[in-house]
C-alpha positions as CSV (number, residue, x, y, z in Angstrom):
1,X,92.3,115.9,79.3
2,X,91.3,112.5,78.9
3,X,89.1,111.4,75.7
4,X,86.5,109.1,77.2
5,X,83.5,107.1,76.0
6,X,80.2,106.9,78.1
7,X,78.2,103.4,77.6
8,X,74.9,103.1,80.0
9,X,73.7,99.7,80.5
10,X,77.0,98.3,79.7
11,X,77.2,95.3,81.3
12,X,74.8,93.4,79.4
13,X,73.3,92.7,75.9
14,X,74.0,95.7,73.3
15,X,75.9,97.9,75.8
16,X,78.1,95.1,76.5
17,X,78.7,94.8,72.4
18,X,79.1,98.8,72.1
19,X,81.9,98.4,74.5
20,X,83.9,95.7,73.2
21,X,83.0,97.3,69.4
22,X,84.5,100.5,70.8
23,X,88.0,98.9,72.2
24,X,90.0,99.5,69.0
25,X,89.0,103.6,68.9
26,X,91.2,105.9,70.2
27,X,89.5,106.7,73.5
28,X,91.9,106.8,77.0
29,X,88.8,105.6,78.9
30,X,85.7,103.8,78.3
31,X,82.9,104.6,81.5
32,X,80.9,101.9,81.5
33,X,78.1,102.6,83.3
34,X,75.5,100.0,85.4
35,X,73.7,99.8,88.5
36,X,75.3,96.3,89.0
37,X,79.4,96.7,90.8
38,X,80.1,92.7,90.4
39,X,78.9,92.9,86.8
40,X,80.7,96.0,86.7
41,X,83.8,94.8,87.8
42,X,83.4,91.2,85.4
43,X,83.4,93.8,82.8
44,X,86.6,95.3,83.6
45,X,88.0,92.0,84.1
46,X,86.9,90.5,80.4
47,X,88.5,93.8,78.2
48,X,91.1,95.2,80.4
49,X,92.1,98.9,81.7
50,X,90.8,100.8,79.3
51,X,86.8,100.3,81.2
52,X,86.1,102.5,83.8
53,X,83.6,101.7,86.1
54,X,80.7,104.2,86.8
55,X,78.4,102.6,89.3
56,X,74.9,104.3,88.5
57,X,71.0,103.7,89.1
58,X,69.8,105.6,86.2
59,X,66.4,105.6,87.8
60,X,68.0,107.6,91.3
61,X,68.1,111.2,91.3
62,X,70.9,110.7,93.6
63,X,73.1,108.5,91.4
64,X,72.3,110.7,88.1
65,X,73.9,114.0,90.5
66,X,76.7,111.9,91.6
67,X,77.8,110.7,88.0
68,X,77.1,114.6,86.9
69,X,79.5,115.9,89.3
70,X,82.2,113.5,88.3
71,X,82.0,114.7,84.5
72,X,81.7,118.5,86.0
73,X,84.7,117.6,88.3
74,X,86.9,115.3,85.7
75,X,86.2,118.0,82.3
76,X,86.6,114.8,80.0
77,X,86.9,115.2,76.3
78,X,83.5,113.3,75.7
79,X,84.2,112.1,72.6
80,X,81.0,109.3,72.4
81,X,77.9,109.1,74.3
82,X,75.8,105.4,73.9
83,X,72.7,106.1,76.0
84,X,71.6,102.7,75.8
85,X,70.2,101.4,79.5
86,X,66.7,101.1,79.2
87,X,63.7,98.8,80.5
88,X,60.3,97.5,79.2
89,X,57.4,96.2,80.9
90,X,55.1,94.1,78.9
91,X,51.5,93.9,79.3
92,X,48.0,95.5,80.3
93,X,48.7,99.5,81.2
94,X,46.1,99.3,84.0
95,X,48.3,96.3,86.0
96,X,51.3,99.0,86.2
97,X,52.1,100.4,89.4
98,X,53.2,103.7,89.9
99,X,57.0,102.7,90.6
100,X,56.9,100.6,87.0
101,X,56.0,103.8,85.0
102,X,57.7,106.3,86.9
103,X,60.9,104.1,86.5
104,X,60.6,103.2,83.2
105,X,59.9,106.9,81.9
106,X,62.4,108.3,84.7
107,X,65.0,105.5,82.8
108,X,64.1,105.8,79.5
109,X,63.6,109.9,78.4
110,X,64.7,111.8,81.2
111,X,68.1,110.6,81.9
112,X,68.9,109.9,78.7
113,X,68.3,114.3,78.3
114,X,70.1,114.5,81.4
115,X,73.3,113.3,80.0
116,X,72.9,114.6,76.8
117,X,72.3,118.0,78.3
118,X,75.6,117.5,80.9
119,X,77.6,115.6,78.2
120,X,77.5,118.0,75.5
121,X,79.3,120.9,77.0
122,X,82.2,118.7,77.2
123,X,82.0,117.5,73.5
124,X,84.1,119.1,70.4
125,X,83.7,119.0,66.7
126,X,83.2,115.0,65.7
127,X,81.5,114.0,68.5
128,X,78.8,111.7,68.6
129,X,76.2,110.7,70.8
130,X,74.0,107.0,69.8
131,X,70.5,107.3,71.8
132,X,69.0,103.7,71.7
133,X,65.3,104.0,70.4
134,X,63.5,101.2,68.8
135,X,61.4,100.0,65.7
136,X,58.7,99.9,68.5
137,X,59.0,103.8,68.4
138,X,57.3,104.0,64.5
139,X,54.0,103.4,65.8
140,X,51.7,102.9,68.7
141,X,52.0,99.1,69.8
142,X,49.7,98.1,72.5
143,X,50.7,95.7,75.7
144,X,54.3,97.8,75.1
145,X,52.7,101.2,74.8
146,X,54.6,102.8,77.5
147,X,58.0,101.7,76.0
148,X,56.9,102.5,73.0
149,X,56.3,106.1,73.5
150,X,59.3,106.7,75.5
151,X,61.2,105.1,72.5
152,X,59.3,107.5,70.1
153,X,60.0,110.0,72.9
154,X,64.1,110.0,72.3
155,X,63.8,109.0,68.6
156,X,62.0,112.9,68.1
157,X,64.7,114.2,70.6
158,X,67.7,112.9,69.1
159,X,66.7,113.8,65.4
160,X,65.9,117.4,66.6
161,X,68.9,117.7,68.5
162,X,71.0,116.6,65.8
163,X,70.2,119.9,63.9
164,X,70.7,121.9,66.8
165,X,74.1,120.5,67.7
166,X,75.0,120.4,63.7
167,X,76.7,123.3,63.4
168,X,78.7,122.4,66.6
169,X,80.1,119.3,64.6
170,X,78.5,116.9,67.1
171,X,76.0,113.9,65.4
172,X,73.1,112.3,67.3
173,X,71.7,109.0,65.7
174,X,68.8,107.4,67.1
175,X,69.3,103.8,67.2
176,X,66.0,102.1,66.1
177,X,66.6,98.0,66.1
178,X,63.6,95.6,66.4
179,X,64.2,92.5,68.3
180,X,67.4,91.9,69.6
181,X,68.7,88.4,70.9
182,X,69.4,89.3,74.6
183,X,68.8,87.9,77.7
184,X,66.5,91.0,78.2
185,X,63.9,88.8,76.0
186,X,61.4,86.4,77.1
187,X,62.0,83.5,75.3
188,X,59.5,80.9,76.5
189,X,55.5,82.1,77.8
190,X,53.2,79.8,79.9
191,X,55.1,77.0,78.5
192,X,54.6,78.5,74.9
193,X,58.1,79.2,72.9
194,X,57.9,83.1,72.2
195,X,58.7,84.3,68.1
196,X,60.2,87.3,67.8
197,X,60.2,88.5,63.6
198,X,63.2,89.3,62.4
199,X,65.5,88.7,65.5
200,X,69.3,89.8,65.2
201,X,72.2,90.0,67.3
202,X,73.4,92.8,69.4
203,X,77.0,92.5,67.3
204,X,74.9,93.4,64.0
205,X,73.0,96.1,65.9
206,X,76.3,97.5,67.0
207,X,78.2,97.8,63.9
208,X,75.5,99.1,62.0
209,X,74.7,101.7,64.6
210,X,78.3,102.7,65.0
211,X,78.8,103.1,61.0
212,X,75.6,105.3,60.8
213,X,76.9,107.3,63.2
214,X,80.2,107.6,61.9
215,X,78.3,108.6,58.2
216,X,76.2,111.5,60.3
217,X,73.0,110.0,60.2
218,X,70.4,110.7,62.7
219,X,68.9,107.6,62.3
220,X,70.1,103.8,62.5
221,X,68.1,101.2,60.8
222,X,69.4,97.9,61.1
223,X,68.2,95.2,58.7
224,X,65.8,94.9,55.9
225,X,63.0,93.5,58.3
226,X,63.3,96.5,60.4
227,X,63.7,98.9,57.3
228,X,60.2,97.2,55.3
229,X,58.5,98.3,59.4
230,X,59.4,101.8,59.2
231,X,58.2,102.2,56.0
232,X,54.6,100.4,56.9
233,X,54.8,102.4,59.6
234,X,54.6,105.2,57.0
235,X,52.1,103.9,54.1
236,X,49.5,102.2,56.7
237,X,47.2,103.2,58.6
238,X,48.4,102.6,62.5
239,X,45.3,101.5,63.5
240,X,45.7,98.6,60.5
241,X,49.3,98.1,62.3
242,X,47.9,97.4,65.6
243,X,45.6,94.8,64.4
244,X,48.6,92.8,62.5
245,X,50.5,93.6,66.0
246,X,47.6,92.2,68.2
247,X,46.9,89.3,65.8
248,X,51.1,87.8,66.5
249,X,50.7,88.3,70.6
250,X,47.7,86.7,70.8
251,X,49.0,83.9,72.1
252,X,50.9,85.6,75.4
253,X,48.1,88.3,76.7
């Protein structure tokens, strides 16, 4: 039986940091998992055998059965699960279409339970599984709002499921970064550079995720900016939160 890793949205940003931070852990495969087969195969190609890769639409019903049936067919030892793929939309709620929030919520809660749910049946004592939230999930944050309550949508999940998997040795950590310097970002709006507070790296997001894990924790924090939000997010008002939040994106909506 074969001790695998699972990394969605792998071939870019943070998921492509999980993978190469995971290279040195005693796993036979790494399935890295992306809708994109050249960037796939580019990610083979930079760290070796070890990667696997899982060609998946997270948003296709079809896809999600197709990878479920490999892990139902294969019996892995699922050692780690990194739900990371995820997508934001920003601006006015009304200007979605119907294929922008079904895809968005269809990427960002349900498959994320999916995999959970079909992963954890092939998981033993000391297995973990990182579900990438956000510091967007500790309050409501308009212009965002819909990927900010699916990001406070898998923060609740994975805290509650990490007590219900506890006694089965398995952690869940909810990864909860604030901005990460990605290509996923926009840096430049109507000609107007874009500031993003307390910007890190997807290596520092990574690490500190990983070690969290590793400690049990059901939540990953990373930074001191991020940290002083959550607690805000706490001893203010939201309503006062929105206001400061409104006030810093004036200048793109």
């Amino acid at each position: 039986m074969s001790a695998i890793a699972i990394i969605t949205g792998a071939t870019g940003g943070l998921g492509q940091e999980f993978v190469r931070s995971v290279q040195t852990e005693n796993f036979d495969e790494i399935w890295a998992v992306a809708r994109n087969e050249k960037r796939l195969k580019e990610l083979r190609d930079t760290f070796g055998g070890k990667i696997r890769p899982v060609k998946c639409d997270l948003g296709s019903a079809d896809d999600l059965a197709e990878l479920f049936a490999l892990i139902e067919t294969e019996r892995p030892d699922i050692r780690l699960l990194i739900n990371n793929a995820g997508i934001g939309k920003m601006g006015r709620s009304d200007e979605f279409s119907d294929d922008d929030i079904i895809k968005e919520i269809d990427i960002n809660c349900k498959a994320v339970c999916l995999l959970c749910k079909h992963s954890i049946p092939f998981m033993k004592p000391g297995a973990r599984i990182l579900n990438i939230s956000s510091a967007s999930s500790f309050q409501p944050v308009p212009y965002i709002n819909l990927y900010a309550a699916s990001k406070a949508f898998v923060r609740s999940y994975t805290r509650a499921l990490n007590v219900e998997l506890k006694s089965r040795g398995i952690i869940c950590t909810a990864v909860c970064p604030g901005w990460i310097d990605t290509d996923m970002l926009e840096k430049e709006h109507n000609g107007k550079p874009v500031k993003f507070p307390g910007l890190v790296s997807p290596e520092r997001v990574a690490a500190k995720a990983l070690r969290d894990s590793a400690k049990g924790r059901d939540m990953s924090v990373c930074t001191l900016f991020v940290k002083y939000e959550h607690l805000l997010s706490k001893a203010w008002p939201h309503k006062w939160l929105m206001k400061i939040w409104m006030n810093g994106i004036k200048d793109y909506v």
